[in-house]
C-alpha positions as CSV (number, residue, x, y, z in Angstrom):
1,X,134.4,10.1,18.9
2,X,133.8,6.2,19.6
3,X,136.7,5.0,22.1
4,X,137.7,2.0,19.8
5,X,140.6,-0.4,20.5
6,X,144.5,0.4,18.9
7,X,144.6,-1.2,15.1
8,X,148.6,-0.6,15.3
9,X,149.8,-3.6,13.2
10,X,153.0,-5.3,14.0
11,X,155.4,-3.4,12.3
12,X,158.6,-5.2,13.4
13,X,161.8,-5.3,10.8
14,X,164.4,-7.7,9.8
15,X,167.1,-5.6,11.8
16,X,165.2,-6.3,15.1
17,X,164.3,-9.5,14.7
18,X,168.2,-10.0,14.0
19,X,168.8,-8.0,17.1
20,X,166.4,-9.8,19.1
21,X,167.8,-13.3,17.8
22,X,171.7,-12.1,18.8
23,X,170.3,-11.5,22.3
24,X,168.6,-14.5,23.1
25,X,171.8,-16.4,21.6
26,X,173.7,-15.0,24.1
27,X,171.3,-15.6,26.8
28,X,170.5,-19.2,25.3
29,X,170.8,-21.9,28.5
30,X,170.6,-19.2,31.4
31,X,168.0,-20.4,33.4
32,X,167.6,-16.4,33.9
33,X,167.4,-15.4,30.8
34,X,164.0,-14.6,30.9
35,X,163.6,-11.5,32.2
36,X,167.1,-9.6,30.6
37,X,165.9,-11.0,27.1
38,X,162.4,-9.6,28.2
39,X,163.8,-6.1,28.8
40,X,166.4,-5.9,25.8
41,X,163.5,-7.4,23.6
42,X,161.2,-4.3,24.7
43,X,164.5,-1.8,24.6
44,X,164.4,-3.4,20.6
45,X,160.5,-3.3,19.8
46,X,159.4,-0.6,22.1
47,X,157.1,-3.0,23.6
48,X,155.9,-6.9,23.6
49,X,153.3,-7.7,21.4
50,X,152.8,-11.1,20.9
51,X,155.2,-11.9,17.7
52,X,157.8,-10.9,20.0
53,X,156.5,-12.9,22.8
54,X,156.4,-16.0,20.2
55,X,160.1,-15.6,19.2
56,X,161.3,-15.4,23.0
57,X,159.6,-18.0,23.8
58,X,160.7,-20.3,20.7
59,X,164.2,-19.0,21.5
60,X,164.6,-19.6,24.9
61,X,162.6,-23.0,24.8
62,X,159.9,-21.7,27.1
63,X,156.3,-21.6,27.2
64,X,154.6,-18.7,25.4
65,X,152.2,-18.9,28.5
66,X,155.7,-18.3,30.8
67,X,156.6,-15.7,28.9
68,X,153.0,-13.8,28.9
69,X,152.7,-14.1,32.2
70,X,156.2,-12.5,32.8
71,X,155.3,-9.5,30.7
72,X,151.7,-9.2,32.4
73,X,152.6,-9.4,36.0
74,X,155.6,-6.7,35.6
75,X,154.3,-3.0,35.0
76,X,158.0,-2.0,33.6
77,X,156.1,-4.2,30.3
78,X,154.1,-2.6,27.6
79,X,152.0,-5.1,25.7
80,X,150.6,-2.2,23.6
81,X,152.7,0.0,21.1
82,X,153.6,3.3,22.8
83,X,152.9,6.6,20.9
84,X,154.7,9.7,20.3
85,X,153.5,11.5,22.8
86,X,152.6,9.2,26.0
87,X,150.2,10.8,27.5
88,X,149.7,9.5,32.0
89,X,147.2,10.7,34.2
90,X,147.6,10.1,37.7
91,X,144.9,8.4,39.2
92,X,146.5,8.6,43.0
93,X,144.6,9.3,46.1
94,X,144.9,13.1,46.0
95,X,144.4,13.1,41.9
96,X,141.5,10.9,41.6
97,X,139.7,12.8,44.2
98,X,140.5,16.0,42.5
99,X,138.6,14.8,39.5
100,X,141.4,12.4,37.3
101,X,139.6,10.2,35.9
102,X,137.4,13.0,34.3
103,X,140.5,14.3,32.8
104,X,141.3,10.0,31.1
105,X,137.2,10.4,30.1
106,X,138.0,13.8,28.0
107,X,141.3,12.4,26.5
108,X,139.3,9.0,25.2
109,X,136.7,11.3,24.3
110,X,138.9,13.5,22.1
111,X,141.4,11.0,20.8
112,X,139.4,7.8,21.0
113,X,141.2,5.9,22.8
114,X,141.4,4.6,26.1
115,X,144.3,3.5,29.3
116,X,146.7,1.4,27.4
117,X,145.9,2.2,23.6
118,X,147.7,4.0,21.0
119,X,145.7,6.4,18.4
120,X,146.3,4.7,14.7
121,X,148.4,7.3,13.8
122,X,151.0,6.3,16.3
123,X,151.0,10.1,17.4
124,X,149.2,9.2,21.5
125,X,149.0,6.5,23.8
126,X,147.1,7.0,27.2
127,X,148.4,5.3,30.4
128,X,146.7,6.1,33.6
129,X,149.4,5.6,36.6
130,X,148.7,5.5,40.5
131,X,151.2,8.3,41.7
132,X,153.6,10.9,40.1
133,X,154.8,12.7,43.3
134,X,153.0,15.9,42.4
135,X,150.0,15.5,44.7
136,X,150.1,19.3,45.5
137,X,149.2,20.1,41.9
138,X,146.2,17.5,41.5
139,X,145.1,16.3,39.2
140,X,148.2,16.0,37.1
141,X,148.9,14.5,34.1
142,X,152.4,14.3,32.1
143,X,153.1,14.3,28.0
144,X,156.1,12.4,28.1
145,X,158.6,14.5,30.2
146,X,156.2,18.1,30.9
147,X,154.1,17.9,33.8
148,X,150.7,19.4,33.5
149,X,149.0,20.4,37.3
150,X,145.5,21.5,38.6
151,X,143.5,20.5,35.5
152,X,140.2,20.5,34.6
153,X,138.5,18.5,31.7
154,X,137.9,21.7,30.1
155,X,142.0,21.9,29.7
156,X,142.3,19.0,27.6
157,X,141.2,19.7,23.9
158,X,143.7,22.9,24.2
159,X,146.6,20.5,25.6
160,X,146.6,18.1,23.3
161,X,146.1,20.5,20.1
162,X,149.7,21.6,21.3
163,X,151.0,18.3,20.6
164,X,148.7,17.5,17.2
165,X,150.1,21.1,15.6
């Protein structure tokens, strides 16, 4: 499968724009406002994409540039939609030398996508993350909350067809 980027189009609604709107009226004149309005704004969407980004920016009467580069130099952001099933490999010390990254080549391989995308169907997104704490089962990899230790790329395809059923 061709590892293509996420075509996820904006899907926001009226009812969090509204949402969004009441929050950054409330924060309106802080000069901290960034940040809290950053977090509530991603507690609303999900994530950041750039509408979102535009309307913070407009609301606060900030920079769209200030606001971008808020939400790219914090990891706790998420500039791309977050599926279902979040899939994070750990690409730590112990993990990578185990053979992680082989493990984030068979996911892209098998769902097309790579670190920081979401399939179209909005079922996976793949993060790849720098420790989990589980260095004595490496290489490790999570599906939201279940930990999955000591795998090979081999594991993969039968992994994810848990999630896909």
């Amino acid at each position: 499968m061709k590892k293509r980027k996420s075509t996820l189009p904006f899907a926001g609604t009226k009812e969090q724009e509204a949402q969004l709107m009441t929050v950054i009226d409330e924060h309106r004149g802080d000069p901290g406002a960034l940040m809290p309005v950053m977090q509530k704004a991603q507690d609303i969407y999900g994530y950041l994409p750039m509408e979102v980004q535009s309307m913070i920016a407009k609301g606060l009467g900030t920079s769209i540039e200030k606001v971008y580069g808020v939400a790219t130099f914090y990891s706790q952001f998420a500039l791309t939609p977050k599926g279902r099933y979040t899939i994070s490999v750990c690409l730590g010390t112990a993990c990578y030398v185990k053979g992680a990254q082989k493990l984030v080549d068979a996911i892209t391989k098998s769902l097309g996508i790579g670190p920081d995308e979401c399939t179209e169907d909005g079922l996976f997104s793949l993060e790849a993350c720098r420790c989990i704490g589980a260095c004595g089962l490496a290489p490790v990899m999570t599906i939201n909350d279940e930990v999955y230790g000591r795998l090979t790329e081999k594991d993969i395809d039968g992994i994810l067809a848990k999630y896909k059923a």
